[in-house]
C-alpha positions as CSV (number, residue, x, y, z in Angstrom):
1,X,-11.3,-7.5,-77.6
2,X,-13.8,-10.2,-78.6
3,X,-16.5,-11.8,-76.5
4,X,-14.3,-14.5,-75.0
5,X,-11.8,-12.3,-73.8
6,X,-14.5,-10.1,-72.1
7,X,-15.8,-12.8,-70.5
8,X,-12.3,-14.0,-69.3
9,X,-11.7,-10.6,-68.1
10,X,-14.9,-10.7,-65.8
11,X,-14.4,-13.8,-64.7
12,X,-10.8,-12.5,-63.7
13,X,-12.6,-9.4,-62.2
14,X,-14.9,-11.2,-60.4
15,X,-11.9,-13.9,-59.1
16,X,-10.3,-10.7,-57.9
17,X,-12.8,-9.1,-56.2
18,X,-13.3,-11.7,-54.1
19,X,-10.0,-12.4,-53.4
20,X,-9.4,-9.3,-52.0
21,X,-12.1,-9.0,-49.8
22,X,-10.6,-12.2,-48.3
23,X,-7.8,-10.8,-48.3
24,X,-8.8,-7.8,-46.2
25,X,-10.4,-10.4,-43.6
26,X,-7.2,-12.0,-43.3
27,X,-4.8,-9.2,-42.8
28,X,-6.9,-7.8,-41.1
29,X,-7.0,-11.0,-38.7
30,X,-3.1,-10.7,-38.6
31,X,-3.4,-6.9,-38.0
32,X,-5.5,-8.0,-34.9
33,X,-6.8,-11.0,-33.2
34,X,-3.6,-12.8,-34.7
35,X,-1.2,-10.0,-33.4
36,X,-0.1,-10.9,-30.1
37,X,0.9,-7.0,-29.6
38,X,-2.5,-6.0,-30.3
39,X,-4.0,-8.4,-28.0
40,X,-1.8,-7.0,-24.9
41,X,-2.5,-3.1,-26.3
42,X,-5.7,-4.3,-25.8
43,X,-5.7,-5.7,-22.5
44,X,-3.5,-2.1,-21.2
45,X,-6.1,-0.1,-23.3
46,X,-8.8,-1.7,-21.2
47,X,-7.6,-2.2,-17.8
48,X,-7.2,-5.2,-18.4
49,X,-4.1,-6.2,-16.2
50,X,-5.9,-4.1,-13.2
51,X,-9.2,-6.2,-13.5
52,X,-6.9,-9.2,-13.7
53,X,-4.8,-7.9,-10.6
54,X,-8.1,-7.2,-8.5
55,X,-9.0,-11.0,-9.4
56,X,-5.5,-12.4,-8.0
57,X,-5.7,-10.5,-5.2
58,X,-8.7,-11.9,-4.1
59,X,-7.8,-15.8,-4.6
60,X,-4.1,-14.6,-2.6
61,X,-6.8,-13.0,-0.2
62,X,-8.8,-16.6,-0.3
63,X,-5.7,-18.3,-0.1
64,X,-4.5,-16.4,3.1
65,X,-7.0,-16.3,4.4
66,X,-6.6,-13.1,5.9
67,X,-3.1,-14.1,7.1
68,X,0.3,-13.5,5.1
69,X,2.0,-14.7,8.1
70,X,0.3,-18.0,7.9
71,X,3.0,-20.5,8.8
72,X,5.2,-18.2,10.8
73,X,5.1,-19.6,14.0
74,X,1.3,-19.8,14.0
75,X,0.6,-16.6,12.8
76,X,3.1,-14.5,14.8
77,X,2.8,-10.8,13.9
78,X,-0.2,-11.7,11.7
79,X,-2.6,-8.8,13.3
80,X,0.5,-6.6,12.3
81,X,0.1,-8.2,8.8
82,X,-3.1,-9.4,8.1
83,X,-2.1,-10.9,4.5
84,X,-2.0,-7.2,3.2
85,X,1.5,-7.6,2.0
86,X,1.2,-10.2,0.1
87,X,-2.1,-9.3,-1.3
88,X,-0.6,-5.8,-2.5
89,X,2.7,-7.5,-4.4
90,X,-0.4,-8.6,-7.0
91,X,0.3,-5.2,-8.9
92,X,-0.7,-4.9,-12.5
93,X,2.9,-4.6,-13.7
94,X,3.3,-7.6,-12.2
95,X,0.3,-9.4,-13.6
96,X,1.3,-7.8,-17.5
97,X,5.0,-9.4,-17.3
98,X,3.2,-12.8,-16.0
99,X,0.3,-12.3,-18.8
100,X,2.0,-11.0,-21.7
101,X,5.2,-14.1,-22.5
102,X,2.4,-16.0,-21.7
103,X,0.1,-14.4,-24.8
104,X,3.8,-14.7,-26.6
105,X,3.7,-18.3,-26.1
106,X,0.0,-18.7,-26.9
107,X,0.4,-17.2,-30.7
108,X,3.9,-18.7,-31.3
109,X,2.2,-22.6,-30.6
110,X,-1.1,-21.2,-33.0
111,X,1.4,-19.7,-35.5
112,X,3.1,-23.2,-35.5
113,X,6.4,-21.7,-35.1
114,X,6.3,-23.9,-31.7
115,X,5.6,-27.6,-31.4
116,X,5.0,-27.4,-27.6
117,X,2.4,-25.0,-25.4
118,X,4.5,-24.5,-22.3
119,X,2.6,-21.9,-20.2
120,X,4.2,-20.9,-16.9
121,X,3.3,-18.0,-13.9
122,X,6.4,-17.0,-12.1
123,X,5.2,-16.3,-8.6
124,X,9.4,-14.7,-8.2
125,X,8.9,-11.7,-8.4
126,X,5.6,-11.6,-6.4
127,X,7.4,-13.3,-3.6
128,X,10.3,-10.4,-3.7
129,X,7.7,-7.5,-3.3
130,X,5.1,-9.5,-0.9
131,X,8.7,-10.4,1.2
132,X,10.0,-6.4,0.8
133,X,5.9,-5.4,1.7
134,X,6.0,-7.6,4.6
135,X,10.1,-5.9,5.8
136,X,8.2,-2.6,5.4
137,X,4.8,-3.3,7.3
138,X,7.1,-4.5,10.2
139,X,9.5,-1.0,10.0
140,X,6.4,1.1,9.8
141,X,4.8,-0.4,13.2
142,X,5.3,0.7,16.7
143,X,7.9,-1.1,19.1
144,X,4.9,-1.2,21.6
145,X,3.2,-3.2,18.6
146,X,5.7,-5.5,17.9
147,X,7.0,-6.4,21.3
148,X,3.5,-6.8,22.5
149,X,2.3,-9.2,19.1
150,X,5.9,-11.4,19.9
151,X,5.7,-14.6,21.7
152,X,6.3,-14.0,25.7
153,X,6.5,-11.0,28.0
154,X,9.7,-9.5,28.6
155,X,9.0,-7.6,31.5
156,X,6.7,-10.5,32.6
157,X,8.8,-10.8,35.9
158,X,8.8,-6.7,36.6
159,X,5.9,-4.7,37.8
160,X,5.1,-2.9,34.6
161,X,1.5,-2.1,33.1
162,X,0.7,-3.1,29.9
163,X,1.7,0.5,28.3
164,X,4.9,0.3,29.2
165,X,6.6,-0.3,26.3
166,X,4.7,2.3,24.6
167,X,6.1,4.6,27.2
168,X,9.2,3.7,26.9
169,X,9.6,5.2,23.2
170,X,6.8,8.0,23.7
171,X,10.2,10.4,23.6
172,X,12.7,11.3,25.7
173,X,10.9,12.6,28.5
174,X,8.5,9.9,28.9
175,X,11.3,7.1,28.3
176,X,13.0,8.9,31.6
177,X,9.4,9.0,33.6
178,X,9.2,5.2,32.5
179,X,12.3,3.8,33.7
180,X,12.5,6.1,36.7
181,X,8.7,5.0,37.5
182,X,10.2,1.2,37.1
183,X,12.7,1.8,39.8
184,X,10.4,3.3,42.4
185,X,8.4,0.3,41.8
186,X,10.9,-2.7,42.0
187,X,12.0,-0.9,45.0
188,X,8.5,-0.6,46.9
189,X,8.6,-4.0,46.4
190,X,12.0,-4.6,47.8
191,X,10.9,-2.4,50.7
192,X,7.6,-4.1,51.3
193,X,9.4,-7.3,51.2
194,X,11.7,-6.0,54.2
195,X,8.5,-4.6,55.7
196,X,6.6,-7.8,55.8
197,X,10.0,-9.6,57.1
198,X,10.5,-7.3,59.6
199,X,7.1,-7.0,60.8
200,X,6.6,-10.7,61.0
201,X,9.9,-11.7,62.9
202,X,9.4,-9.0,65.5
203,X,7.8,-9.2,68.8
204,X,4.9,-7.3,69.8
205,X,6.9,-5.3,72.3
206,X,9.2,-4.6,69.7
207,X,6.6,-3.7,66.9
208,X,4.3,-1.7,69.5
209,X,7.6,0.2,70.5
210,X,8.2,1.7,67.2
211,X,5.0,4.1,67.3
212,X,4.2,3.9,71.1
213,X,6.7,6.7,73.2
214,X,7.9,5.3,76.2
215,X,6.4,2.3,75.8
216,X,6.4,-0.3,79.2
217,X,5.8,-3.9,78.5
218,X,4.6,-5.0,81.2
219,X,1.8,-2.5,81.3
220,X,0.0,-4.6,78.8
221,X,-1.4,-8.3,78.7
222,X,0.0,-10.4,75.9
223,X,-3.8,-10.1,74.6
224,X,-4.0,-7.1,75.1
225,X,-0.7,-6.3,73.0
226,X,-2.0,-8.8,69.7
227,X,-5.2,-6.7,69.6
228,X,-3.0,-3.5,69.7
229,X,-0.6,-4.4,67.1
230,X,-3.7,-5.8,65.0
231,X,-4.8,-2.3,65.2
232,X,-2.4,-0.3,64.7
233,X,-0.7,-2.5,61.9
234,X,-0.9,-0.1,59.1
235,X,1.0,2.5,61.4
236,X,3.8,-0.2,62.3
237,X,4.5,-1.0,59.3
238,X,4.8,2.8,58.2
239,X,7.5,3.3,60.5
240,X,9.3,-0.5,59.5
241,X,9.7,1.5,56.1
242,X,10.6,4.9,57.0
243,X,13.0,3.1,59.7
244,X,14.5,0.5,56.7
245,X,14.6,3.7,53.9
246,X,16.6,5.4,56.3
247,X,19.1,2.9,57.7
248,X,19.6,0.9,54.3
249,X,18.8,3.3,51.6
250,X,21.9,2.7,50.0
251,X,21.5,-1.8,50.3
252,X,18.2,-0.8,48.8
253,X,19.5,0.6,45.9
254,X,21.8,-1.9,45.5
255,X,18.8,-4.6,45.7
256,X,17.2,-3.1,43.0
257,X,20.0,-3.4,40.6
258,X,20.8,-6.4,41.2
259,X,17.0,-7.2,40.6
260,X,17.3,-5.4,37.2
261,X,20.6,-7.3,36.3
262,X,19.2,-10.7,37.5
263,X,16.1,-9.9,35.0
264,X,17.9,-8.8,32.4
265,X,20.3,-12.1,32.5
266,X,17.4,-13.9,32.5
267,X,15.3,-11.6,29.6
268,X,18.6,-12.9,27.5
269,X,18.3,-16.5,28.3
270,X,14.3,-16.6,28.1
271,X,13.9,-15.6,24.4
272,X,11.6,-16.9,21.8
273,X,13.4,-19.8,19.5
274,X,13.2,-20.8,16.4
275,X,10.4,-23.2,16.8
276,X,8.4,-20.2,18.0
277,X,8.5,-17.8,16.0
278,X,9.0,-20.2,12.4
279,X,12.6,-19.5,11.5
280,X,16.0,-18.9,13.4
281,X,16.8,-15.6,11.9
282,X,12.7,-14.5,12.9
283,X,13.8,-15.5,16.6
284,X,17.4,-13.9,16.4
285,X,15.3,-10.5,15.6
286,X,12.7,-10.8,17.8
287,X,15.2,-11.4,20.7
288,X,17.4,-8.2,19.4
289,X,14.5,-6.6,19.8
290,X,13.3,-7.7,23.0
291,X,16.8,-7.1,24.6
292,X,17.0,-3.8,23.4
293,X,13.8,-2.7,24.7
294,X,15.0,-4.5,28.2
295,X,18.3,-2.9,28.4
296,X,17.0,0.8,27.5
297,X,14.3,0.1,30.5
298,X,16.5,-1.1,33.2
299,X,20.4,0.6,32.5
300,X,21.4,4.1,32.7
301,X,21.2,4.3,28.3
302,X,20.4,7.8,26.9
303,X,17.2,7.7,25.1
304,X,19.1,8.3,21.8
305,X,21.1,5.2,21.9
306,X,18.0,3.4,22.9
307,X,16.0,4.6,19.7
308,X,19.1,4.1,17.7
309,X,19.0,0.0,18.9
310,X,15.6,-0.1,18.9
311,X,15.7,1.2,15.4
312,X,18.1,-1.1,14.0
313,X,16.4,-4.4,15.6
314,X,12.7,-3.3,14.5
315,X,14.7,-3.0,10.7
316,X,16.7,-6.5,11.5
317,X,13.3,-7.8,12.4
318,X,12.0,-6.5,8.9
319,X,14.5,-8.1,6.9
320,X,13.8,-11.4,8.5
321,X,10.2,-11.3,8.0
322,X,10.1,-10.5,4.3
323,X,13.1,-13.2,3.9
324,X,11.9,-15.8,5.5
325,X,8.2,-15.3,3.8
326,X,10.1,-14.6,0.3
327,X,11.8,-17.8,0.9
328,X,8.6,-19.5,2.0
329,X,6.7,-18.8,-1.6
330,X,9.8,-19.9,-3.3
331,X,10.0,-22.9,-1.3
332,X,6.3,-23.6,-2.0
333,X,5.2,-21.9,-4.9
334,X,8.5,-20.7,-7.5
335,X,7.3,-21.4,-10.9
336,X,3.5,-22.7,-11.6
337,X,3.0,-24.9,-14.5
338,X,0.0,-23.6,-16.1
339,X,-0.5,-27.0,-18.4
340,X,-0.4,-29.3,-15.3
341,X,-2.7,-26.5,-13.2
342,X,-5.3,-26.2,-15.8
343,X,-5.2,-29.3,-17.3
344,X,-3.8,-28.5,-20.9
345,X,-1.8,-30.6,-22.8
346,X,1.8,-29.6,-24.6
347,X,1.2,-30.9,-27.7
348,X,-2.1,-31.2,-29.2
349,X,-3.7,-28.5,-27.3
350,X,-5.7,-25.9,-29.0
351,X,-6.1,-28.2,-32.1
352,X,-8.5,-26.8,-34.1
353,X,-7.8,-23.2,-33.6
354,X,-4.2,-23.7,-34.6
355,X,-5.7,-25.2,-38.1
356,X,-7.5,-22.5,-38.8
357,X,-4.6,-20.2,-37.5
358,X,-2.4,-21.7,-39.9
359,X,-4.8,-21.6,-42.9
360,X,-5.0,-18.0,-42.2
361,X,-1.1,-18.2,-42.3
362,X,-0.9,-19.8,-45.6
363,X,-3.8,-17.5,-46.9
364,X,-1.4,-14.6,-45.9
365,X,1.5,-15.8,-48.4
366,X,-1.4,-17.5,-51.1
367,X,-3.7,-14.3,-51.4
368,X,-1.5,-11.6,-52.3
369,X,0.4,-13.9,-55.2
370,X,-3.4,-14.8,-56.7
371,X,-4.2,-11.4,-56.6
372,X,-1.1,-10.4,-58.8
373,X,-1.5,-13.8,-60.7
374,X,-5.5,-12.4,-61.3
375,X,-4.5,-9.1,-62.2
376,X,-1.5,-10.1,-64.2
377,X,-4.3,-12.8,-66.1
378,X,-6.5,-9.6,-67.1
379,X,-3.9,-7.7,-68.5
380,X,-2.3,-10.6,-70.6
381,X,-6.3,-11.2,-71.6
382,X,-7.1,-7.7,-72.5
383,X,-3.3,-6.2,-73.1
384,X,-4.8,-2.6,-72.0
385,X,-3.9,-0.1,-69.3
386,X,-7.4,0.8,-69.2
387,X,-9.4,-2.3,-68.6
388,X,-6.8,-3.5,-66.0
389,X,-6.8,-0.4,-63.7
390,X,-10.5,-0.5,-64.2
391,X,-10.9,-3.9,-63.3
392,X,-8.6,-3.6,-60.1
393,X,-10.6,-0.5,-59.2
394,X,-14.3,-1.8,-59.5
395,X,-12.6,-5.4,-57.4
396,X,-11.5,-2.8,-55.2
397,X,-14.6,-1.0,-54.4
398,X,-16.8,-4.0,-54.4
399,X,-14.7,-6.1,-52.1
400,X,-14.9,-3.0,-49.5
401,X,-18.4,-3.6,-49.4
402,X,-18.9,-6.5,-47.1
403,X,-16.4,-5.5,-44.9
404,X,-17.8,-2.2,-43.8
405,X,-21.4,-3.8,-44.2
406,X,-20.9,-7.1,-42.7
407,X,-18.0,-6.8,-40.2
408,X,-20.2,-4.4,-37.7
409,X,-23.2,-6.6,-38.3
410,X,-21.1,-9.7,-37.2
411,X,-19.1,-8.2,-34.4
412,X,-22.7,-7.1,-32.7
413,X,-24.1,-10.5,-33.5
414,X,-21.1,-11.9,-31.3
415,X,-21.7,-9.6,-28.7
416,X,-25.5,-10.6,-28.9
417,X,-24.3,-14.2,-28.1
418,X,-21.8,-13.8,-25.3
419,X,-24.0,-14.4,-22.1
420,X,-20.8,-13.3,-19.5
421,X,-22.4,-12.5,-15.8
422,X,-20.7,-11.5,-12.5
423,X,-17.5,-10.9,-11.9
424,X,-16.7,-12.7,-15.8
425,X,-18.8,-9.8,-17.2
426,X,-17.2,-7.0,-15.1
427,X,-13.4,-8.4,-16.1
428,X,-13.7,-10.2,-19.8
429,X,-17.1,-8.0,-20.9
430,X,-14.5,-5.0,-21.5
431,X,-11.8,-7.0,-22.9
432,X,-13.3,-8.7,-25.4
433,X,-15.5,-5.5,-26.6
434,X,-12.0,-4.1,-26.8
435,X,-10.9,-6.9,-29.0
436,X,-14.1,-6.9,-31.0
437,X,-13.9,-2.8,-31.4
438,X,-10.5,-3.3,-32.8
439,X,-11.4,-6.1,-35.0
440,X,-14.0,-4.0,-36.6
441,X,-11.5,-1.0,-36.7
442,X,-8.9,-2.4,-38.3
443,X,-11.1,-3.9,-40.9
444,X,-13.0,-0.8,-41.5
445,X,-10.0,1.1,-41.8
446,X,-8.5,-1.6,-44.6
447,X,-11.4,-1.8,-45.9
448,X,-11.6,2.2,-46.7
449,X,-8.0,2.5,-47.6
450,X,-9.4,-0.5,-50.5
451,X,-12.1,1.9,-51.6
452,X,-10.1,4.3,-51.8
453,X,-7.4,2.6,-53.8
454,X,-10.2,1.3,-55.6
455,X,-11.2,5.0,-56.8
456,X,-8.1,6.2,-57.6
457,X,-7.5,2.8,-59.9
458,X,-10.9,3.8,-61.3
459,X,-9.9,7.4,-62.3
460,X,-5.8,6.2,-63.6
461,X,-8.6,4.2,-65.8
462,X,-11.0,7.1,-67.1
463,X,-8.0,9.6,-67.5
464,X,-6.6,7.0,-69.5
465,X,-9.2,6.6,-71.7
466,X,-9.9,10.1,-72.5
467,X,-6.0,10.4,-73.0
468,X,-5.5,12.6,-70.0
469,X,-2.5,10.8,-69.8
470,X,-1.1,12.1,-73.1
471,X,-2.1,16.0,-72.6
472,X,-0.4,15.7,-69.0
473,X,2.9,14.4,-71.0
474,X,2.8,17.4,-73.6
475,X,2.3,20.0,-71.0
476,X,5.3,18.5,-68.8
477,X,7.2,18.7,-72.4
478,X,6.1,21.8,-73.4
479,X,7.0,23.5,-69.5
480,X,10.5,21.6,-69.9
481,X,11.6,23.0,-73.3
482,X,10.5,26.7,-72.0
């Protein structure tokens, strides 16, 4: 081969070396940071969607502002909620299907195979599961906690103490020592009533005849019987109530179910509204509720069939919540625009990086034709097995070089300049070591599959040249005509 083909061929050699080192750059570009997939393994490799699920949570938590039930009728059954549900619908599963189309939409724009950059968050599905969060918080607390957090007292008009709801569904024995205790009370009061009637339409000689025996009144100045009822009032009026509990038990009894049945057509007509309580199906729950507590505490109802109502509003009441406040982030929130919220524009965005993504594109498609064009060139230049798979071996070998030299050097040089702090450092520090890590992997590992290649090229080469090609035929030949 004379001199100007020798020099042709190294020219060619040299053409091809360093096209495939750009080469492996730029696969290995689109075998990472180009690759969508390999940007959301990255993310799930990391923990990515948890740091980013820690950082929603806390601007939902912001945005509460401690309250899920902001907006419910002034916070009503907020201290059962405390903005927890909604808080805990920010799951990472969530996050990655919000994250990830979003990547998707990011690479097809770069890649050009989109003309528009239309990012969206679909708050959905985070409404659903803060609305089923709230339904459960509600079901999990205690009747006692619920009646007592609901607008109004239903037992405001009996004489109840403040635990007496929680009484009430303590179990069966201490939902009978409730109401029983509730009777004996709303008739004391019926009987003192009587007793204070009584005692204040009577005479003196009629009040001091009930405890004195015998008594004469004309023994006794009218002074003389003021200062003796004054006295003994506590012991009149103890026989007043034995006297009425004996003659008019039975009107007593009476009297205090009417007293129950007047309250309990009143508990019915008195309930919270819509206004109240933020929505109409909110107050249609709360009053279930209410009502059924009522009508356990002043009818003859087993304690079964009072759980069972109880039950069955506290789950109505549930439902309600997490509907209403499902309906409440629809109504407010639905689907975010990303471009409007940050500011980014559907066309035009990203400019520059979408050049350069699409001359990496273009390189993809260009490279590997130059490269066979190259080695194609040698071999019409030198018309030899030999120098060609030598060539393409040395190119090989010397084009793995800066990538396993200068790759690492440049991927710690980045790190060097990335000055991330606070709470950027502790979510995007391990991200984007991730991406770099996998950067450097991927082109490492094309870069040692090259040198590899490289050698084997090399040694197709020597084995040709020292016709180890030709001995490797005649022994196949020779073991084939045995």
């Amino acid at each position: 081969m004379s001199i100007a083909r020798t020099a042709a061929v190294v020219f060619l050699g040299i053409l091809l070396t360093l096209t495939l080192a750009g080469g492996n750059i730029v696969f290995a570009a689109h075998g990472s940071v180009l690759d969508p997939g390999f940007v959301t393994e990255t993310l799930e490799e990391e923990d990515g969607y948890a740091a980013f699920t820690e950082q929603m949570r806390a601007a939902v938590r912001n945005a509460t502002d401690g309250g899920a039930a902001d907006g419910q009728g002034d916070g009503v059954f907020g201290s059962l909620i405390e903005g927890q549900p909604i808080q805990d619908a920010v799951t990472p599963a969530y996050v990655e299907s919000q994250v990830d189309p979003n990547v998707q939409t990011v690479y097809a724009y770069l890649h050009g195979n989109s003309r528009t950059l239309n990012l969206t968050l679909d708050t959905r599905p985070l409404a659903e599961n803060a609305g089923e969060n709230v339904a459960q918080s509600i079901r999990n607390s205690t009747v006692s906690e619920l009646v007592t957090a609901a607008p109004g007292d239903p037992f405001e008009e009996l004489p109840v103490e403040a635990s007496f709801v929680a009484e009430l569904n303590d179990g069966p024995e201490s939902y009978a020592a409730a109401k029983s205790a509730l009777r004996s009370d709303i008739r004391t009061e019926i009987v003192d009533a009587r007793v204070d009637a009584e005692f204040e339409d009577a005479t003196n000689d009629q009040l001091l005849a009930l405890v004195i025996p015998d008594y004469d009144p004309d023994e006794y100045t009218e002074a003389e019987k003021r200062q003796m009822v004054d006295e003994r009032e506590p012991e009149i009026r103890d026989a007043i109530r034995q006297r009425i509990e004996q003659e008019a038990d039975g009107q007593i009894e009476t009297a205090v179910e009417n007293r129950l049945d007047t309250f309990r057509e009143r508990a019915a007509s008195g309930q919270p509204t819509a206004d109240a309580v933020g929505d109409e199906d909110i107050a249609t729950a709360v009053s279930d509720l209410q009502l059924a507590v009522v009508t356990g505490a002043t009818t003859d109802q087993s304690y079964e069939a009072y759980r069972a109502n109880v039950t069955s509003a506290r789950d109505e009441l549930g439902s309600a919540m997490g509907g209403f406040l499902t309906q409440q982030m629809n109504n407010e929130v639905g689907i975010v625009d990303l471009n409007e919220a940050m500011d980014i524009p559907r066309e035009g965005a990203l400019e520059q990086p979408r050049t350069i993504v699409g001359y990496l594109d273009l390189s993809a498609i260009v490279i590997p034709i130059l490269g066979l064009l190259l080695i194609g060139g040698v071999w019409f230049l030198s018309r030899s097995a030999v120098t060609t798979a030598a060539t393409l071996g040395v190119s090989l070998l010397l084009a793995s070089i800066p990538a396993l030299i200068g790759v690492p050097i440049a991927a710690d040089r980045v790190r060097g300049e990335l000055d991330l702090e606070g709470e950027a450092a502790e979510t995007l520090g391990p991200i984007i070591e991730g991406l770099l890590q996998g950067v450097v992997d991927t082109v490492t590992g094309q870069a040692l599959l090259l040198a590899l290649i490289g050698l084997g090229s090399v040694g197709v080469a020597v084995g040709i040249h020292y016709g180890l090609d030709e001995r490797l035929r005649e022994e196949w030949s020779a073991r084939k005509g045995q």
